[in-house]
C-alpha positions as CSV (number, residue, x, y, z in Angstrom):
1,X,141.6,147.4,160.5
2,X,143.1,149.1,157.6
3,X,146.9,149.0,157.1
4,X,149.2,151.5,155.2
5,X,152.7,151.7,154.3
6,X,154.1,154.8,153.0
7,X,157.7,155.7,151.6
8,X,157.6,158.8,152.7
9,X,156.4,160.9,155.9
10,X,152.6,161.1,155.1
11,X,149.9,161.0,156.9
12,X,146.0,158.7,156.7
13,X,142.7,159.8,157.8
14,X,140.4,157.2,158.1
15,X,136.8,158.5,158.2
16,X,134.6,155.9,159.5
17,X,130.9,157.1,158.8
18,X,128.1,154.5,158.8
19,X,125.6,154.0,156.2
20,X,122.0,153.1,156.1
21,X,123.5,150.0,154.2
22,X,125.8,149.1,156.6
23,X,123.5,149.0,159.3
24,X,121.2,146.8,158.0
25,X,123.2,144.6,157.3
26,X,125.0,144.3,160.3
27,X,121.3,143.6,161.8
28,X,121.2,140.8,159.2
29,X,124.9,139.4,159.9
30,X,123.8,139.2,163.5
31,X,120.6,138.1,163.4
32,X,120.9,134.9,165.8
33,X,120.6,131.7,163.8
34,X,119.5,128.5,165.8
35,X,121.5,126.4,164.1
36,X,124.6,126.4,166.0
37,X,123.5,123.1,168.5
38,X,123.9,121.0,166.0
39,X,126.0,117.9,166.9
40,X,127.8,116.0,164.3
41,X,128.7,117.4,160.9
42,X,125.5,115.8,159.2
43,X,123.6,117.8,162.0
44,X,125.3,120.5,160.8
45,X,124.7,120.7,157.1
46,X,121.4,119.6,157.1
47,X,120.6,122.4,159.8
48,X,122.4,125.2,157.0
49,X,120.5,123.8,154.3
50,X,117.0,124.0,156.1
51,X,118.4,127.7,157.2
52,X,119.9,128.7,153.9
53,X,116.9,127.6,151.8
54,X,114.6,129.5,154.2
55,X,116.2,132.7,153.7
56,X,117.0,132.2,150.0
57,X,113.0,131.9,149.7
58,X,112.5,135.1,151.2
59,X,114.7,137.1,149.3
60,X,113.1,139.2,147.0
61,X,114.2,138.9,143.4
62,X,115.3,135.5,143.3
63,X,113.3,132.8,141.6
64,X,114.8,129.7,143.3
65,X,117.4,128.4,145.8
66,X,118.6,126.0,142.8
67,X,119.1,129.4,140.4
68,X,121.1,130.8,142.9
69,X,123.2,128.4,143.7
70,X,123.8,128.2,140.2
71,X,124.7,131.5,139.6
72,X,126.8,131.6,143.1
73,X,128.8,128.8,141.9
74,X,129.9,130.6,138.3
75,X,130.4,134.3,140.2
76,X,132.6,132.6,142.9
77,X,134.1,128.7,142.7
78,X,133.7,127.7,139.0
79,X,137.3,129.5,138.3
80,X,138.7,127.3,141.9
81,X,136.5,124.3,141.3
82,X,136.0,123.9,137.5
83,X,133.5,121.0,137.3
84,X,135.8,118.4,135.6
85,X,138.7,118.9,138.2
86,X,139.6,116.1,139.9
87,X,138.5,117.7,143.3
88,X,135.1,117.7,142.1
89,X,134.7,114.8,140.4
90,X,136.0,113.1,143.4
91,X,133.1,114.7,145.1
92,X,130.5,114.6,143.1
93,X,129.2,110.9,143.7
94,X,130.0,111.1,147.5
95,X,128.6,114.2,148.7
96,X,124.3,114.4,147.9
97,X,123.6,116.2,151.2
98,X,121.5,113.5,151.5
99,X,119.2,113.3,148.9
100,X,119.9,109.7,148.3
101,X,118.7,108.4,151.7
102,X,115.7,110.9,152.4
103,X,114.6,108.8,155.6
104,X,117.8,110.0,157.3
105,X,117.7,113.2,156.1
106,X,113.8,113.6,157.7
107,X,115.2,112.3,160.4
108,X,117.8,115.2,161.3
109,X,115.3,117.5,160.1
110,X,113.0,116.5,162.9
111,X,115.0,117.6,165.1
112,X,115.7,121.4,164.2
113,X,114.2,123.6,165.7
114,X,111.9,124.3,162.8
115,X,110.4,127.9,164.3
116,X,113.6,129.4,165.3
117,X,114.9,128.8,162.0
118,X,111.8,130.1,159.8
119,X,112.0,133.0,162.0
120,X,115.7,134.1,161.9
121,X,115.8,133.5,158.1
122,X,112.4,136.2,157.6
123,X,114.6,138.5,160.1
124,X,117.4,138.6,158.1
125,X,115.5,138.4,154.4
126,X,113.2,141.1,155.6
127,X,115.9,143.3,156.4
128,X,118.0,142.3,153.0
129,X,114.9,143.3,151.1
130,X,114.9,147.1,152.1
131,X,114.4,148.9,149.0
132,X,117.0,151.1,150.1
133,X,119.7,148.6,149.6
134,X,121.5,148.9,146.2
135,X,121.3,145.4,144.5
136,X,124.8,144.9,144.0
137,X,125.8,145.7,147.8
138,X,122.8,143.1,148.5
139,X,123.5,140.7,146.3
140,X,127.6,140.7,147.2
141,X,126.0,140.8,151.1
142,X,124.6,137.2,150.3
143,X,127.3,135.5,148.6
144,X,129.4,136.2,151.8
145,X,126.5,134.8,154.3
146,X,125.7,132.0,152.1
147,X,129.4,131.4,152.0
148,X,130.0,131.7,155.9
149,X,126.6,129.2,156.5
150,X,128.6,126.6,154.1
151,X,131.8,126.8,155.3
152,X,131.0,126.3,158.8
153,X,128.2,123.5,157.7
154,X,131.0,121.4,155.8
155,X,133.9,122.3,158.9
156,X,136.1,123.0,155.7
157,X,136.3,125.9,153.1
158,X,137.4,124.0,149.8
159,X,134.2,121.8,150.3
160,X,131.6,124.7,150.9
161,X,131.4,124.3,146.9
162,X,129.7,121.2,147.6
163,X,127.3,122.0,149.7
164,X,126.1,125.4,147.7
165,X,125.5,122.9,144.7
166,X,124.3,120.0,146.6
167,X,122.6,121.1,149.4
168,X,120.1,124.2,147.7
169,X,118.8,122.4,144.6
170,X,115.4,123.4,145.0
171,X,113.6,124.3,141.9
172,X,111.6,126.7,143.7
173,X,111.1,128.9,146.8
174,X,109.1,127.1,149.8
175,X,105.8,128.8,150.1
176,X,105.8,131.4,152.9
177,X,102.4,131.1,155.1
178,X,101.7,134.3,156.8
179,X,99.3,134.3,159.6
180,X,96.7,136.3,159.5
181,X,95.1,137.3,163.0
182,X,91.6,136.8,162.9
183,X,88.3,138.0,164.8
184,X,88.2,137.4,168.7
185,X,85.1,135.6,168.1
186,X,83.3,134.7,165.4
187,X,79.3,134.1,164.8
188,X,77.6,131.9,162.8
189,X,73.6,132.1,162.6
């Protein structure tokens, strides 16, 4: 929806013409993500962080979920959420997205759905890593998803911050298996 206001009588064209960009990453905004069962609000971050990391992995020209959520934090919240404000350091010892208590954080992770998830997040990388996409759109693209997943993982926007620095402090990307079909049958003499 784009709204004008003019002072005087004028006239707006608004051209609406899709681009190869645009459409894949629509694909990727709407790529269904099986996260959305989740119960309780730990049910909920600890389902975005298994997505999020997922997808992060599979993003071409990244090194690790922890470097960019690193870099995600100083591009978008360190201005809002400088580390020594109060609303951080009031944070900062309460929220470990469960890091401190990894018995209860297995536990919710054993009930994800653990192939819906690997699944949606190679969907959406795979279509983010089109070499046709211009880095900057692609990496702007991300921030905003990564952004959505947190807000809606936390149930409020001025503690997404706490789960993009908790929550994907992984020094490096989970190994993606790929399957390889083999032969129908195989013989051994």
């Amino acid at each position: 929806l784009v709204r004008s206001e003019f002072t005087t009588l004028s006239m707006f064209l608004d051209v609406n013409s899709i681009s190869k960009e645009q459409i894949h990453l629509a694909e990727a905004q709407f790529t269904g993500v099986p996260i959305g069962k989740a119960a309780n609000k730990d049910e909920r971050i600890v389902a975005a962080q298994a997505y999020a990391v997922h997808f992060l992995s599979r993003l071409r020209g990244l090194k690790s979920p922890l470097q960019y959520s690193k870099a995600h934090y100083q591009s978008r919240y360190a201005l809002l959420y400088p580390v020594d404000s109060v609303h951080m350091m009031k944070m900062a010892n309460k929220f470990t997205c469960f890091a401190d208590n990894e018995t209860y954080h297995a536990s919710l992770i054993s009930g994800l759905d653990k192939k819906g998830i690997v699944a949606s997040a190679e969907a959406a990388a795979e279509l983010l890593n089109d070499e046709s996409l211009s880095t900057g759109v692609r990496w702007i693209w991300v921030g905003d998803y990564i952004d959505r997943i947190s807000r809606w993982a936390m149930g409020d926007p001025n503690e997404a911050v706490f789960f993009i620095l908790s929550c994907l402090r992984f020094d490096s990307k989970i190994p993606i298996v790929k399957e390889e079909p083999g032969p129908n049958v195989m013989k051994i003499s």
